[in-house]
C-alpha positions in Angstrom: -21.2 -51.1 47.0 -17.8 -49.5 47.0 -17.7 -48.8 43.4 -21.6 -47.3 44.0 -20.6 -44.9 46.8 -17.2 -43.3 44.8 -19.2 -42.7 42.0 -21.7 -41.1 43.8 -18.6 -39.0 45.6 -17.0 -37.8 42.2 -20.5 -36.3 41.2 -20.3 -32.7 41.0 -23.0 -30.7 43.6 -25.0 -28.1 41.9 -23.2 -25.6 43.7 -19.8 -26.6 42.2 -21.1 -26.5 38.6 -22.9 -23.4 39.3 -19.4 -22.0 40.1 -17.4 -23.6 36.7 -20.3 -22.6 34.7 -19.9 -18.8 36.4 -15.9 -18.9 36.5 -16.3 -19.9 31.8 -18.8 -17.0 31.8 -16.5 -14.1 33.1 -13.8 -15.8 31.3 -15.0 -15.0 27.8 -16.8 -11.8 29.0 -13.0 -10.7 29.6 -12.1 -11.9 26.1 -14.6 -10.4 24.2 -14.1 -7.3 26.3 -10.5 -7.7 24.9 -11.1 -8.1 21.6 -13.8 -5.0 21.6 -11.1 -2.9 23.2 -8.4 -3.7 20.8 -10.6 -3.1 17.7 -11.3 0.4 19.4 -7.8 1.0 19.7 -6.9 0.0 16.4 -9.8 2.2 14.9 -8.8 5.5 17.2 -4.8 4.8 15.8 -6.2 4.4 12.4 -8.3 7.9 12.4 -5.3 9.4 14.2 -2.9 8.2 11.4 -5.5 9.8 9.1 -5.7 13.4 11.0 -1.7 13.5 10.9 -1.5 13.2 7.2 -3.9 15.9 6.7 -2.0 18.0 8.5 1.0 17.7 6.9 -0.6 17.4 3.1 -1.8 21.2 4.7 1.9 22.0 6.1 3.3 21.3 3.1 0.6 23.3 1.1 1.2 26.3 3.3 5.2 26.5 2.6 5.5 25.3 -1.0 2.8 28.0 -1.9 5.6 30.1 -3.4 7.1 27.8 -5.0 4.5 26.8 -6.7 3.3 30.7 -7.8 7.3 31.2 -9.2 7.4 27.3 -10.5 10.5 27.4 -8.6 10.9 23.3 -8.9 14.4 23.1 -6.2 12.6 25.2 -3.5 9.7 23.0 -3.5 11.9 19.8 -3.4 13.1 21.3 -0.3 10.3 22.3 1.5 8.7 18.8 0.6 12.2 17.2 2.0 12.2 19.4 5.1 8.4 17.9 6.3 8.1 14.6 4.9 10.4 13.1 7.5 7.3 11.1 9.4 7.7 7.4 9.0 4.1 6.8 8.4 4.7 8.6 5.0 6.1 7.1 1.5 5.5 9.1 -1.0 4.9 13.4 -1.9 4.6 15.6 -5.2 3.2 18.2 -5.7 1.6 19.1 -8.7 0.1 22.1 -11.0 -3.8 22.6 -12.2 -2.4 21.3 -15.7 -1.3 18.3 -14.2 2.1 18.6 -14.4 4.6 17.6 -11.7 6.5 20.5 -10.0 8.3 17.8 -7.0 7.9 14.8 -5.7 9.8 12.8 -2.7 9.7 9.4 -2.2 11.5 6.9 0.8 12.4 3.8 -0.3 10.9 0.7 2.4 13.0 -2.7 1.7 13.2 -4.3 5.5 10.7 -6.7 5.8 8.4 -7.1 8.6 7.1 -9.9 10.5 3.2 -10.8 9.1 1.8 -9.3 12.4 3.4 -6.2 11.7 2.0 -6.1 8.3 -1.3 -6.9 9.4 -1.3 -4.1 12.1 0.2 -1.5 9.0 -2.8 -2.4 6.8 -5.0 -1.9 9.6 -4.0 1.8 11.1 -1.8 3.3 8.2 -4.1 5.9 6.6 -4.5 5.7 2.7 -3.7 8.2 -0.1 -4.4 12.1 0.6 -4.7 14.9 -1.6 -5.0 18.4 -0.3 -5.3 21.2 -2.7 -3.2 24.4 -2.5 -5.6 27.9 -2.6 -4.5 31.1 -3.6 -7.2 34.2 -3.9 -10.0 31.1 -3.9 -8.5 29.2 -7.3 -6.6 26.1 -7.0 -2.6 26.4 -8.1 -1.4 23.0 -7.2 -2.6 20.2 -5.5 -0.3 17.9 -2.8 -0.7 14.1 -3.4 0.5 11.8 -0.5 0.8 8.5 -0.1 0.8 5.9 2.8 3.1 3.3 3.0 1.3 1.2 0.5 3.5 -2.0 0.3 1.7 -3.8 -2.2 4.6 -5.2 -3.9 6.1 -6.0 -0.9 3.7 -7.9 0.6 3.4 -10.3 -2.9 7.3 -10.9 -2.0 9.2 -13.2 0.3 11.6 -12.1 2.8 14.5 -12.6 1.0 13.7 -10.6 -2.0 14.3 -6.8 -2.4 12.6 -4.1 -3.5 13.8 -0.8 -4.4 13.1 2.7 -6.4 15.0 3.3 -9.4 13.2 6.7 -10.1 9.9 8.2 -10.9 7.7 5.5 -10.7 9.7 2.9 -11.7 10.9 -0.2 -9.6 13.4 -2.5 -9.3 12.6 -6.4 -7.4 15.3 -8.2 -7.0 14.1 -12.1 -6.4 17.1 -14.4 -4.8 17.2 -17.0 -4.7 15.2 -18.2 -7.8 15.1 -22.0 -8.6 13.3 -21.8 -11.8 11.6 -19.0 -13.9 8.3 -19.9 -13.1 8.8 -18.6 -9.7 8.8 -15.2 -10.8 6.2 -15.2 -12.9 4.0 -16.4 -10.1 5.5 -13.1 -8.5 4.7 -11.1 -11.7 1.3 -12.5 -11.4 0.4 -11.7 -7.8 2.2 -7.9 -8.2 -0.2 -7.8 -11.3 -3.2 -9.1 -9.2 -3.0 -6.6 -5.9 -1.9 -3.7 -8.1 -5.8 -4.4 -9.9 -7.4 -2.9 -6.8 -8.1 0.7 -7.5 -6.5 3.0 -5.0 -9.3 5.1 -2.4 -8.3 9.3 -2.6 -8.6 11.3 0.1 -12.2 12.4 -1.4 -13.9 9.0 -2.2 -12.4 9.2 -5.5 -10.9 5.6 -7.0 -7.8 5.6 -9.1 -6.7 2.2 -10.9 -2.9 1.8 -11.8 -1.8 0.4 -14.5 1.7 -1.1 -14.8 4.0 -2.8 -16.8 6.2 -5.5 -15.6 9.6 -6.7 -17.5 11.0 -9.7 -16.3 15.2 -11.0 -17.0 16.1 -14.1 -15.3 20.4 -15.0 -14.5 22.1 -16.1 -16.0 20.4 -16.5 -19.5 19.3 -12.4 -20.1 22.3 -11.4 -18.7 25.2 -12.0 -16.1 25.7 -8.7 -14.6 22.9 -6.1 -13.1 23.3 -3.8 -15.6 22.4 -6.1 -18.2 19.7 -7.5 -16.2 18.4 -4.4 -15.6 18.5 -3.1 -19.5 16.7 -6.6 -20.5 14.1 -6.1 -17.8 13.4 -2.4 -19.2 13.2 -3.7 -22.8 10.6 -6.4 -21.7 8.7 -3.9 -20.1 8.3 -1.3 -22.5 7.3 -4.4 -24.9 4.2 -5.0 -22.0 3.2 -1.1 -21.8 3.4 -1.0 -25.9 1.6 -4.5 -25.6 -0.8 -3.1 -23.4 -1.6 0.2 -25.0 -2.3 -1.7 -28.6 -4.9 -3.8 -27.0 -6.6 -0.4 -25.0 -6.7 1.2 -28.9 -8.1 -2.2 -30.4 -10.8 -2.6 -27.6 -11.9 1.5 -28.2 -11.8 1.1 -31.6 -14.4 -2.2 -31.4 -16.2 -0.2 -29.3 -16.6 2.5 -31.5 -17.7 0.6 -34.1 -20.3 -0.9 -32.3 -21.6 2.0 -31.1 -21.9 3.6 -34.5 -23.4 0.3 -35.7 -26.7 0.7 -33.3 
């Protein structure tokens, strides 16, 4: 009889589950309210990242226009020095109706970042702008910038360095490296997120093609020059690689074309 009556104490009343049942209900009301809330934020940071670049893809418009009229190439490296200075910027040029480049500017990113940083910057950096520069209603440049897109750097491991040798050429430096299949797996994933065409400012999609040399320490060479002149070799072998297999797949689609 004992046993019967705790048993029968330790039962929960209907008021007392009504009261957990209302206490789990207001607890994920207040977590989904959270997580709505945050998305909004992140979405508002996001189309304010997006506003900012506009404006200065316009500010730089409006004080390079000179430059660009007289093809004076040193003022318009300093007028694109003197306003790219935000942080949420990478990359600049500027560059004429025939396409060809009157100034660029570019800041080179190596620190790494913890992965919630990362996933935060892919979430609210904006993506690639172009704003075109207008003179009497015809187009005499157009200004190209570019978000910090770490692709490479978020195929890499903390430890490994990335930096800008010049124009669009890159450097990785991989330590420590236990075997040489390591960095092809690298080369491979670089490869593989660089696939992914690139969103303009317009809707527009660009695709990137690159060309990746690899040298490995100590058997390509013992100092970074070397390393560096093997790696440039290798990847001028790829891009020649490369551009004999574009000609031989237009030139087999050619001729099947002409055969129907």
């Amino acid at each position: 009889m004992k046993a019967f009556f705790r048993s029968q104490a330790q039962r929960l009343t209907l008021r007392q589950s009504l009261g957990r049942t209302h206490m789990v209900t207001s607890l994920t009301a207040v977590c989904m309210a959270g997580l709505l809330l945050t998305g909004i934020a992140l979405l508002a940071l996001r189309i304010y990242a997006d506003h900012n670049l506009e404006l200065v893809a316009r500010a730089i418009s409006y004080t390079s226009e000179a430059a660009v009229v007289f093809h004076d190439e040193e003022v318009a490296k300093e007028a694109l020095q003197a306003i790219v200075t935000r942080e949420d910027v990478a990359q600049a040029s500027i560059r004429l109706p025939n396409g060809r480049l009157l100034a660029s500017w570019s800041r080179a990113m190596t620190t790494p970042w913890s992965g919630l940083e990362q996933y935060l910057a892919q979430l609210i950096l904006p993506g690639p702008v172009e704003h075109p520069m207008m003179r009497g209603g015809v187009e005499i440049a157009r200004v190209h910038l570019i978000a910090l897109a770490r692709r490479v750097q978020h195929q890499l491991r903390s430890m490994d360095l990335v930096c800008r040798l010049g124009g669009d050429e890159f450097a990785i430096l991989l330590t420590p490296l236990l075997q040489e299949s390591e960095a092809q797996d690298v080369v491979s994933r670089i490869q593989l997120a660089m696939a992914d065409p690139v969103v303009l400012g317009d809707g527009r999609q660009l695709v990137a093609a690159i060309s990746i040399g690899l040298a490995v320490y100590p058997d390509e060479g013992l100092t970074a020059g070397e390393l560096l002149q093997q790696a440039d070799n290798a990847m001028y072998q790829s891009k020649r690689l490369r551009r004999e297999l574009a000609l031989h797949d237009q030139l087999e689609f050619d001729v099947s074309a002409e055969e129907k």
